[in-house]
ChimeraX commands (.cxc) that place a marker at each C-alpha (Angstrom):
marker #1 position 6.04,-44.38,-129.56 radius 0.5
marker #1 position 7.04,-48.14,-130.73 radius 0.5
marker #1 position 8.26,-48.80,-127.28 radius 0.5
marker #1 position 5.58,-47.64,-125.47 radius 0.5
marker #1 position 3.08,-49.35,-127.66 radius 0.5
marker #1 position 5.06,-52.50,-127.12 radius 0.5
marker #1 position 4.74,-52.41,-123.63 radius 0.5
marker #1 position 1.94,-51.72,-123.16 radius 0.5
marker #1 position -0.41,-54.78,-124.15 radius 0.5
marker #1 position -3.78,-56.38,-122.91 radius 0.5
marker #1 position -3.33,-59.48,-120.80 radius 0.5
marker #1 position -2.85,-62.99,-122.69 radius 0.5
marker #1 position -5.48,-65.36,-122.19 radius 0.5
marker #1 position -6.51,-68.73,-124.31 radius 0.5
marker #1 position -9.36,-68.76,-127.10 radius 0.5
marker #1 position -12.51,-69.85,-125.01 radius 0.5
marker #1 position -11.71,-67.06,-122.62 radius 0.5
marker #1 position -11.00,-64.23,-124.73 radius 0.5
marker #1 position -14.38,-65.01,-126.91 radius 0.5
marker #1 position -16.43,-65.08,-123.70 radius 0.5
marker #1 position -15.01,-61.42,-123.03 radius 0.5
marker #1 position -15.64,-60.32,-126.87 radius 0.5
marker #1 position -19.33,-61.86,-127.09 radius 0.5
marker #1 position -19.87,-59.78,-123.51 radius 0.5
marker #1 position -18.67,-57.01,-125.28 radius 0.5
marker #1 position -21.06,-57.75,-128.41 radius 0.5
marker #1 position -24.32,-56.86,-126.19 radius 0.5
marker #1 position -23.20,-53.35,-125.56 radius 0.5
marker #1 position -22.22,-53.40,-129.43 radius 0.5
marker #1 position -25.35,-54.05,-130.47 radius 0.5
marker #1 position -27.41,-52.06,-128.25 radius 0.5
marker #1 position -24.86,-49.12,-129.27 radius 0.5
marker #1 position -25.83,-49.70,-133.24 radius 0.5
marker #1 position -30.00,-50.47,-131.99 radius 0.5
marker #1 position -29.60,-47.18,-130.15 radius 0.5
marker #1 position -28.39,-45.36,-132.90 radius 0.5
marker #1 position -31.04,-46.76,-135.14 radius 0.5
marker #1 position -33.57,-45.25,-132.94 radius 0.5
marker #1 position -31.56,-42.20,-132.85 radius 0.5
marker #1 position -31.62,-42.16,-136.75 radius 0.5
marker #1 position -35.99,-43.10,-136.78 radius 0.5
marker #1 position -36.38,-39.89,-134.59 radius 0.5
marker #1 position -34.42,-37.68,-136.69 radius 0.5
marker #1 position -36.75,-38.76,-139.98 radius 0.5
marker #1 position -39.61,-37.18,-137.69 radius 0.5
marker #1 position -38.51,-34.29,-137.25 radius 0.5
marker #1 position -40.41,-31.33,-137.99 radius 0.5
marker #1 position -38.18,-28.85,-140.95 radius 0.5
marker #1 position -38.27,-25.12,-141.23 radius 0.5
marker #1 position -38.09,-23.36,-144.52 radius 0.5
marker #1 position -35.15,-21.28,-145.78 radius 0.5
marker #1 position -34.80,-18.97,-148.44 radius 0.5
marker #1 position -34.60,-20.93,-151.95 radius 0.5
marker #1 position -32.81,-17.86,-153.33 radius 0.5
marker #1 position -30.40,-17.65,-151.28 radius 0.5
marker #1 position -26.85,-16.79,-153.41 radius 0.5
marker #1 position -24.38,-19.02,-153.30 radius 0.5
marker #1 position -20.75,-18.46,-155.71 radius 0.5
marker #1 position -19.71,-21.20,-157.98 radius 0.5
marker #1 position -17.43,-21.76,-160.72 radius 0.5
marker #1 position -20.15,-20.01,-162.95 radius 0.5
marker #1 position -20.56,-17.06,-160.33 radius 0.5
marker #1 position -23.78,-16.47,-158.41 radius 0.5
marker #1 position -26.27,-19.37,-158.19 radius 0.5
marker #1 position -29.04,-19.96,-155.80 radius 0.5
marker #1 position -29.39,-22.68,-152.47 radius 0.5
marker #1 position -32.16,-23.98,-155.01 radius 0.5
marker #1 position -29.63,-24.58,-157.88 radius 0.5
marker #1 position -27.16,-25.98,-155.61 radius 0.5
marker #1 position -29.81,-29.42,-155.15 radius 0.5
marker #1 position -28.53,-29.59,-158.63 radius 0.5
marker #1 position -31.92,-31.05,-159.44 radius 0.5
marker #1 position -32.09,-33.68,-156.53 radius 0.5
marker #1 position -34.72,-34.03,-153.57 radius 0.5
marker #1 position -31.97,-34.03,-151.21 radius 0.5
marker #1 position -29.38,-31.52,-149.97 radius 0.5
marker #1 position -26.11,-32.39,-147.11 radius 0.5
marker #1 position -24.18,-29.01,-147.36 radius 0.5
marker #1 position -20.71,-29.37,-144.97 radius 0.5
marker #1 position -20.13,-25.60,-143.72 radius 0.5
marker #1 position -16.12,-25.15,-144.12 radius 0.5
marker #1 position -14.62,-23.20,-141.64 radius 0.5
marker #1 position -11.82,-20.81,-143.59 radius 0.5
marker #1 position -9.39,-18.19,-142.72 radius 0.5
marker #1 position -8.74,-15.66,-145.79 radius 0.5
marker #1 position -5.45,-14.94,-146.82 radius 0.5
marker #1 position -4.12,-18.44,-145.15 radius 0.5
marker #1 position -1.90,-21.21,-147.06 radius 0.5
marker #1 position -3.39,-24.65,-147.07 radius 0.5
marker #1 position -1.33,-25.22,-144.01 radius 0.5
marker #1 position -3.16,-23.27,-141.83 radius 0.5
marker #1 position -6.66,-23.75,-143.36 radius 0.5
marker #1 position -9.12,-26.09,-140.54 radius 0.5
marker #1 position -8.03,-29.49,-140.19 radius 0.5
marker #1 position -10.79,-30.83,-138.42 radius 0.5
marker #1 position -12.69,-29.40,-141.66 radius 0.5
marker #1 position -10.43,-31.16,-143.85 radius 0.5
marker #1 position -10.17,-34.39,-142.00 radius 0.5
marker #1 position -14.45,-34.67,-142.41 radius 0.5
marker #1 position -14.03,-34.18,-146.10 radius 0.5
marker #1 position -10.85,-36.40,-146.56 radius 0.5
marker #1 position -13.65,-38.83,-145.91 radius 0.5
marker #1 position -16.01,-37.93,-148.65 radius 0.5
marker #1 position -14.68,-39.68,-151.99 radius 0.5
marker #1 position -17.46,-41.56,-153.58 radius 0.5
marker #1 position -20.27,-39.44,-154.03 radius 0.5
marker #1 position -22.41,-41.80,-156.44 radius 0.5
marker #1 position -24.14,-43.79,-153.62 radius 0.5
marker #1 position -25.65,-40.46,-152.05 radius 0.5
marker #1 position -26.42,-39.71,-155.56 radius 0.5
marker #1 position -28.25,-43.07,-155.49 radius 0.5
marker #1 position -30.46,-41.82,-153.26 radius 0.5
marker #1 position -31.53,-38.59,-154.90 radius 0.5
marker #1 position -28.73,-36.61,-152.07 radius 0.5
marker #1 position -26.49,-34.23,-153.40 radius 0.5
marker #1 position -23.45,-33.49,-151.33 radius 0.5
marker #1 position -21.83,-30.12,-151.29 radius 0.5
marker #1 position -19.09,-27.89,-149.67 radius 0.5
marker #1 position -20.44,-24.65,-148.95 radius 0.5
marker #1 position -17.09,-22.82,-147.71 radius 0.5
marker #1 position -17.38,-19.70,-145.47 radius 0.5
marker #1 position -14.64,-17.84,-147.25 radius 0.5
marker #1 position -14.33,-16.45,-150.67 radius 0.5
marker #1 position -14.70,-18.74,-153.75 radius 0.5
marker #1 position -11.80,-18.28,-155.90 radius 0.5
marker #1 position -9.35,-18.28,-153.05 radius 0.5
marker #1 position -11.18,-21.80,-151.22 radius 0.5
marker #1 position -12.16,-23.65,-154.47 radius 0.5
marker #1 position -7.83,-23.83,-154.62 radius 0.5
marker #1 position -7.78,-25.62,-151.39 radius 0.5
marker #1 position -10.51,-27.94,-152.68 radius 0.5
marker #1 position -8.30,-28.40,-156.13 radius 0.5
marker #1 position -5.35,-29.05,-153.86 radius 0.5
marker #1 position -6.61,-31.88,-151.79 radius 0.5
marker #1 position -7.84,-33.20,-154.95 radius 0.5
marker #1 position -11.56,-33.59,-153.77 radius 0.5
marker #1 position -14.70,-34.46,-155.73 radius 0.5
marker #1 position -17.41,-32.59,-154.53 radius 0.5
marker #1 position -19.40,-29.34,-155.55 radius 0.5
marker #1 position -17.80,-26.36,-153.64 radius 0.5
marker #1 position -19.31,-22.87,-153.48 radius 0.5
marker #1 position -18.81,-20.11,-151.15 radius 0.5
marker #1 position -22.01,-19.63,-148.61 radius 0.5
marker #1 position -20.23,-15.51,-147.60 radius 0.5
marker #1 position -23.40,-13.61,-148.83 radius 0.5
marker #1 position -25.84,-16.05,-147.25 radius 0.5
marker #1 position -23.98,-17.36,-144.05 radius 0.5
marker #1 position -26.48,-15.05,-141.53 radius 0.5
marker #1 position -29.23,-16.70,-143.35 radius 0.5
marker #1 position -27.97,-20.02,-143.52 radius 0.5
marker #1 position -26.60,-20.34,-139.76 radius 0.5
marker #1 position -29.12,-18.30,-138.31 radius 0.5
marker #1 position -28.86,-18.16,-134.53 radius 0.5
marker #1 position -25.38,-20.40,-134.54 radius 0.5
marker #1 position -21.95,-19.68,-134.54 radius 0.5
marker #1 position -19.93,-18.64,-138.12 radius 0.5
marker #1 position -16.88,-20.06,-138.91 radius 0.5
marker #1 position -17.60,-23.26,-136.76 radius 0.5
marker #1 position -17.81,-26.43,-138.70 radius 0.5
marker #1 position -21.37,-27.81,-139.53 radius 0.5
marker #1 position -23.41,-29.87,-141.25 radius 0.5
marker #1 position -26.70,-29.38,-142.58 radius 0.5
marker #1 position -29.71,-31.72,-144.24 radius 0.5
marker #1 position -32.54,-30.09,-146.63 radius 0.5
marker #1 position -35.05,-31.09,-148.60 radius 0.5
marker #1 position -36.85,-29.21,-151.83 radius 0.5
marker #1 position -40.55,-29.61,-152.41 radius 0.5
marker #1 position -40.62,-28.55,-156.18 radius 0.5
marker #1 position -38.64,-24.83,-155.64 radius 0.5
marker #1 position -39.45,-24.50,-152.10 radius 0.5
marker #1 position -36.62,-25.50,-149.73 radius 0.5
marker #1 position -36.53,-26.68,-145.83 radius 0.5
marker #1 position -33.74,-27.70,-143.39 radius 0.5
marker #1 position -34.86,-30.88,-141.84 radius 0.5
marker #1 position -31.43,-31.53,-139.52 radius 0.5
marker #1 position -28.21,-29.59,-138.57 radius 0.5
marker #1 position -25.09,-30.32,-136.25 radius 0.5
marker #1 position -21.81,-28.81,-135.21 radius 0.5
marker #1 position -18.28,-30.20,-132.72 radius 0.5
marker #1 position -18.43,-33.90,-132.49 radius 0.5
marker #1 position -21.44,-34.38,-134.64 radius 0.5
marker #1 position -19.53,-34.11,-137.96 radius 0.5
marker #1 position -17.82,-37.22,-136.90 radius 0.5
marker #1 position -20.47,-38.79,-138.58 radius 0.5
marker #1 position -18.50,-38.08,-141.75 radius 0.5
marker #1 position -15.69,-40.07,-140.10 radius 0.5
marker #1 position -14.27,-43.51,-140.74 radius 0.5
marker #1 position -10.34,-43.16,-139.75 radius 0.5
marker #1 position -11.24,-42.33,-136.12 radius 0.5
marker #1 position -14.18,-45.17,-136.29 radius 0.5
marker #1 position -11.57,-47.66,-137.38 radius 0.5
marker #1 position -9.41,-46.31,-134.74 radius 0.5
marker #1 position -11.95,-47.23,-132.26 radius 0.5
marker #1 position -12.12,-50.67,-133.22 radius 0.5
marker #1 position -7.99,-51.06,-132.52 radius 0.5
marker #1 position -7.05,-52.00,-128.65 radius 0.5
marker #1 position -5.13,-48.44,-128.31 radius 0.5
marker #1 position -7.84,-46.36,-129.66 radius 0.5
marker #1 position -7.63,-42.82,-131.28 radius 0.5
marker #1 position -3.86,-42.74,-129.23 radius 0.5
marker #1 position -5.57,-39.23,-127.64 radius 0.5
marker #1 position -5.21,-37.76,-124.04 radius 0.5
marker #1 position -9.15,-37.81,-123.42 radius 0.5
marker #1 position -9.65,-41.08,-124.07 radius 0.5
marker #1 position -10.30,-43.48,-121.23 radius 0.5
marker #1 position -7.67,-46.40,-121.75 radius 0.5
marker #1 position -5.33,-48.22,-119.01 radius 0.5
marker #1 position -2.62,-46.88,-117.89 radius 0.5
marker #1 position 0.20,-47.27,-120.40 radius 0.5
marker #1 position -1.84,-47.28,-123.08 radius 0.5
marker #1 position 0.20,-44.58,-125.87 radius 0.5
marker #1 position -1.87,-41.39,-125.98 radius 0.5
marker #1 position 0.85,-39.06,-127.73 radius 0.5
marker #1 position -1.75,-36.95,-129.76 radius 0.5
marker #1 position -3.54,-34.38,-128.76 radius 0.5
marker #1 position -7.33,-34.08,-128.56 radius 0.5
marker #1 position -8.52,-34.18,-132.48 radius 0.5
marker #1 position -5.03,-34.97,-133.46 radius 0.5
marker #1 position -5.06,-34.16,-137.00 radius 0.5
marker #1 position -2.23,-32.67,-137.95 radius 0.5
marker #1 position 1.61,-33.83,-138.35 radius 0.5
marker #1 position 4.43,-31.71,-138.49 radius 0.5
marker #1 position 2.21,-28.07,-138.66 radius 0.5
marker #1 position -0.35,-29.26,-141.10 radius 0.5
marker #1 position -3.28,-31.44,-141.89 radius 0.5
marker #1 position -2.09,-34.95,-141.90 radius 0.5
marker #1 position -3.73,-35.37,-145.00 radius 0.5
marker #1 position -2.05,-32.17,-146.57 radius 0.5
marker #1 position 1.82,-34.10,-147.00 radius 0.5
marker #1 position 0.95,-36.65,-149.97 radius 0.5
marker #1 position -0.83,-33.35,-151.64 radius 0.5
marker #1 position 2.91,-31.54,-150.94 radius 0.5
marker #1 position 4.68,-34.64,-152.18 radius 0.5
marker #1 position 3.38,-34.75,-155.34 radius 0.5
marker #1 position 4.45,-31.35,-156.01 radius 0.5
marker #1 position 1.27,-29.58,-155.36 radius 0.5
marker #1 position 1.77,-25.56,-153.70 radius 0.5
marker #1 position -0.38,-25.13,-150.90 radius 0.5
marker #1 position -0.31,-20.63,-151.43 radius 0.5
marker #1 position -3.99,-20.27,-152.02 radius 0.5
marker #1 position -3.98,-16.66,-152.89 radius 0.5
marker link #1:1,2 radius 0.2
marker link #1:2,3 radius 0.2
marker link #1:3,4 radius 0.2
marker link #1:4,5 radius 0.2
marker link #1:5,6 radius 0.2
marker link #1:6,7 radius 0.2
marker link #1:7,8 radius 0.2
marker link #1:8,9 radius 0.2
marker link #1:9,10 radius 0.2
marker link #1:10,11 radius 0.2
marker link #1:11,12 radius 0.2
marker link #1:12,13 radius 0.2
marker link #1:13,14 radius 0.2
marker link #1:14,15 radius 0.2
marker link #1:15,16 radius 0.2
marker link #1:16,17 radius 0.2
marker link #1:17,18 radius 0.2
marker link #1:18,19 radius 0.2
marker link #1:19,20 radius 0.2
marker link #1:20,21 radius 0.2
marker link #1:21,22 radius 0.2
marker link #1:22,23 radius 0.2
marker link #1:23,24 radius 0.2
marker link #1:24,25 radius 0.2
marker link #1:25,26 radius 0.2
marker link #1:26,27 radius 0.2
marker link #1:27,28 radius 0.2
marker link #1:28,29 radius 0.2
marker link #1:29,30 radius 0.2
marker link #1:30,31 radius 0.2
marker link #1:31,32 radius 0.2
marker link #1:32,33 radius 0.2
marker link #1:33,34 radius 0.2
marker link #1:34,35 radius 0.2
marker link #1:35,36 radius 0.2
marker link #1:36,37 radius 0.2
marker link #1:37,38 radius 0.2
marker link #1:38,39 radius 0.2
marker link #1:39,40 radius 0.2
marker link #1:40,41 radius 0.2
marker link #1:41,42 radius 0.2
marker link #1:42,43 radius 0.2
marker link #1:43,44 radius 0.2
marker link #1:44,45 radius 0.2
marker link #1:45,46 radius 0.2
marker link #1:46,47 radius 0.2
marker link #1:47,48 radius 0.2
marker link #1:48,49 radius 0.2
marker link #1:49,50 radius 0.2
marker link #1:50,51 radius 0.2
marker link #1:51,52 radius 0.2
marker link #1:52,53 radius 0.2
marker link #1:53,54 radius 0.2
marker link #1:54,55 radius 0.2
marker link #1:55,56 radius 0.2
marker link #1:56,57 radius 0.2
marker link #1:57,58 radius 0.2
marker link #1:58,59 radius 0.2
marker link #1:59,60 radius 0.2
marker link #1:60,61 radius 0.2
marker link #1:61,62 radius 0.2
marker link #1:62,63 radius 0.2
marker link #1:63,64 radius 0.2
marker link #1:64,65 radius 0.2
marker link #1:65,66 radius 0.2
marker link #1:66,67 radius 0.2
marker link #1:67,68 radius 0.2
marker link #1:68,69 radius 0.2
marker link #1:69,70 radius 0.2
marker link #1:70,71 radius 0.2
marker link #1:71,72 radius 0.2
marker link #1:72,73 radius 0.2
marker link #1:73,74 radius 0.2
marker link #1:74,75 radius 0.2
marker link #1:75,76 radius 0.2
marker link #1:76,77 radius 0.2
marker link #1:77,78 radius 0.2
marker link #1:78,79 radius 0.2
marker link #1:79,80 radius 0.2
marker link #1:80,81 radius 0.2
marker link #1:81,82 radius 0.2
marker link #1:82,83 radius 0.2
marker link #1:83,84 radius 0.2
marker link #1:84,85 radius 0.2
marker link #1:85,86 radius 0.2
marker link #1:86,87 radius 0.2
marker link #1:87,88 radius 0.2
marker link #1:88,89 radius 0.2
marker link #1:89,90 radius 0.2
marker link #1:90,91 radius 0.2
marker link #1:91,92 radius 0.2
marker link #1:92,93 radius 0.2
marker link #1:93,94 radius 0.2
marker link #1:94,95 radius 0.2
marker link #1:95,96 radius 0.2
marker link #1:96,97 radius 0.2
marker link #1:97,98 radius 0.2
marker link #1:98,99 radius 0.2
marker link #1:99,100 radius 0.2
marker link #1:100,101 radius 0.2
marker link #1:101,102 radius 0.2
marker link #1:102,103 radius 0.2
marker link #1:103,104 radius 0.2
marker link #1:104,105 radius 0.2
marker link #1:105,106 radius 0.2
marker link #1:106,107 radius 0.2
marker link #1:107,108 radius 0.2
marker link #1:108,109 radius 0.2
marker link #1:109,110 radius 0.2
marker link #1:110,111 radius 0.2
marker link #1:111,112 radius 0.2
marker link #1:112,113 radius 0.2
marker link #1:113,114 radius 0.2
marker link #1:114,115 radius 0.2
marker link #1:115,116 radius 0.2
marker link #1:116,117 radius 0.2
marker link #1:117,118 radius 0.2
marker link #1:118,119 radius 0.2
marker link #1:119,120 radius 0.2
marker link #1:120,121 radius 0.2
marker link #1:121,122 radius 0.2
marker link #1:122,123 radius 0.2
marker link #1:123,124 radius 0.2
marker link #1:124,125 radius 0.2
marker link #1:125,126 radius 0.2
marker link #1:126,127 radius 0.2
marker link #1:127,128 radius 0.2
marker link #1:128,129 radius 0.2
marker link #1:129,130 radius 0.2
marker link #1:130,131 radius 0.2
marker link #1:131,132 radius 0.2
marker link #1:132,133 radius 0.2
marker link #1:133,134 radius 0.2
marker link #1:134,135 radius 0.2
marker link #1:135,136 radius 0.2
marker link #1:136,137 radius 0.2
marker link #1:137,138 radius 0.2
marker link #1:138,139 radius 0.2
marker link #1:139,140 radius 0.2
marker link #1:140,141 radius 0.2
marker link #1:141,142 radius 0.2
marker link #1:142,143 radius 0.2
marker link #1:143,144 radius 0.2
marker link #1:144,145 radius 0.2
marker link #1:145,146 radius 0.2
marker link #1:146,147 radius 0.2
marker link #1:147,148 radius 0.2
marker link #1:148,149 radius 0.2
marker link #1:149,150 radius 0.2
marker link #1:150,151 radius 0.2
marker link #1:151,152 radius 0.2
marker link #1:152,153 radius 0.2
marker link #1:153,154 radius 0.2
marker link #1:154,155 radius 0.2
marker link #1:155,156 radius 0.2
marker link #1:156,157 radius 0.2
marker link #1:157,158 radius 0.2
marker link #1:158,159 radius 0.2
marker link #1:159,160 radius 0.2
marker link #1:160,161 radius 0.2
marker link #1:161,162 radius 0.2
marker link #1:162,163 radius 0.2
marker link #1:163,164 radius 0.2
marker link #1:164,165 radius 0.2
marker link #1:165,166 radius 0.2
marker link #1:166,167 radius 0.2
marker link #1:167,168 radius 0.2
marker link #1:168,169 radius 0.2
marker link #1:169,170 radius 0.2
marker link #1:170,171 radius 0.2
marker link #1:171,172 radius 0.2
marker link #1:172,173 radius 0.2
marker link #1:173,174 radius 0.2
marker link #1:174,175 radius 0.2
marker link #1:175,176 radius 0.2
marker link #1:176,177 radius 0.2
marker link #1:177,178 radius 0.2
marker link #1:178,179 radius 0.2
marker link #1:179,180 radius 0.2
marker link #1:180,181 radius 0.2
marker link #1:181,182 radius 0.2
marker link #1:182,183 radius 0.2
marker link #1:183,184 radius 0.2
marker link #1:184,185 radius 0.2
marker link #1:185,186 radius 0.2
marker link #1:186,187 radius 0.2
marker link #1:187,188 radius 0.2
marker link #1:188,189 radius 0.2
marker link #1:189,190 radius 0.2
marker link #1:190,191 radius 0.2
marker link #1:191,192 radius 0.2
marker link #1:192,193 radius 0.2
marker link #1:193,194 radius 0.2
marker link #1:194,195 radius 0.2
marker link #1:195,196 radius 0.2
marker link #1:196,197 radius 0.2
marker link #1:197,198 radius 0.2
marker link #1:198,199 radius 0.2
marker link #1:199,200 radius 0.2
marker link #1:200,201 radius 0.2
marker link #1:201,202 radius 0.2
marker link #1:202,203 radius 0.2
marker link #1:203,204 radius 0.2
marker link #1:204,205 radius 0.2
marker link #1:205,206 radius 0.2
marker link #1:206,207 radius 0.2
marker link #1:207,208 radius 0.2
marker link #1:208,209 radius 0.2
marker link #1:209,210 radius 0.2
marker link #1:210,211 radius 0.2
marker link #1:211,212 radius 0.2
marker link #1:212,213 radius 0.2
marker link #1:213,214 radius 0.2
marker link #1:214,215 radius 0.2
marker link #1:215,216 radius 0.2
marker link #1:216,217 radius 0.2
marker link #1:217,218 radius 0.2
marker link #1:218,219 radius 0.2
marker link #1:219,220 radius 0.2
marker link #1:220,221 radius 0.2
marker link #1:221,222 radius 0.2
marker link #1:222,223 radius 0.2
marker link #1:223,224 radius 0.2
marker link #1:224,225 radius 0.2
marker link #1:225,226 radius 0.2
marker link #1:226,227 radius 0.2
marker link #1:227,228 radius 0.2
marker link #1:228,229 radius 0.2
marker link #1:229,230 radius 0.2
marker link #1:230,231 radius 0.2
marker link #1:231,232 radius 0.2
marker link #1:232,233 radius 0.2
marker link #1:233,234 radius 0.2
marker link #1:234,235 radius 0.2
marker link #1:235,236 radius 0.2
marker link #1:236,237 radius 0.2
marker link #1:237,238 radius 0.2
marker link #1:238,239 radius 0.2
marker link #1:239,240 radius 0.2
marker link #1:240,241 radius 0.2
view
């Protein structure tokens, strides 16, 4: 890929000319991020739906309730992580595990009275391993009994997100999304954008030349999560069961 990314390059022009192109660029840029503001207003006025506050969740403790799993906060953002029993870490979702490779410092959701939690569509003592093996920080419990409940009317085993909030130990979903909207979790494939060749995948509309050797959500190397190797590296087995 070096040689291809060598030769392929944007055309050289001086200072004054290039910074008329990027401040061009800067209008769309901040429309984009005004836009998105807008986007973020509407979704605070939505209207929420209530869910069952009892709803069992597993944890390291066994059974505990969608309630308990606020752990005492206002706020709830449960990730739904897509899981295949039975699997090595290898072949667990690594579009899943790319969103959470993202999620590290939890304090400043804390901050805001949000907890942050994995609740993994597979069983607990067999996922909670794959959690342990990427060496992640968040609370992870196994949604199984509750998924029907939980997802109702969309599709299980499909990565989602979802926002609630508790009104003393009543509890209401105020936002979900699925596919491309988890990639608000992202920041590899934001700083990716930012580069002149991109996210380096086929879909992508770039000039011709431009290297797009991965595939379309290119997240794996060699067979496995990219994120998986430094786990294997430092000597970690990724047999779950």
């Amino acid at each position: 890929m070096k040689d291809s990314a060598t030769a392929a390059l944007p055309p050289v022009v001086d200072r004054d000319a290039y910074q008329a192109e990027v401040d061009a660029l800067r209008i769309r840029e901040k429309a984009h991020t005004h836009e998105g503001d807008a986007i973020a207003a509407a979704r605070r006025r939505l209207p929420m739906v209530e869910v069952d506050a009892g709803l069992t969740l597993t944890g390291p403790n066994g059974p505990l309730t969608l309630l308990d799993a606020f752990e005492g906060r206002k706020q709830l953002i449960a990730y739904y992580f897509m899981w295949h029993p039975g699997h090595p870490a290898a072949e667990q979702c690594q579009g899943c595990t790319w969103c959470n490779g993202n999620v590290g410092e939890l304090s400043y959701l804390h901050s805001r009275d949000i907890t942050y939690a994995v609740f993994c569509q597979g069983p607990y003592a067999e996922s909670v391993r794959y959690r342990d093996f990427m060496g992640w920080p968040m609370p992870w419990y196994s949604a199984v009994d509750s998924l029907d409940e939980l997802l109702v009317g969309r599709k299980i085993n499909m990565m989602h997100i979802g926002c609630y909030v508790r009104d003393d130990d009543r509890v209401f979903e105020t936002w979900w999304t699925t596919i491309r909207g988890v990639e608000a979790m992202d920041n590899s494939y934001s700083l990716m954008d930012l580069t002149v060749y991109g996210r380096q995948e086929a879909h992508e509309d770039s000039p011709a030349g431009w290297p797009q050797q991965w595939e379309v959500g290119g997240l794996t190397a060699d067979g496995r999560p990219i994120s998986q190797w430094s786990r294997l590296e430092a000597g970690r087995s990724d047999e779950l069961t």
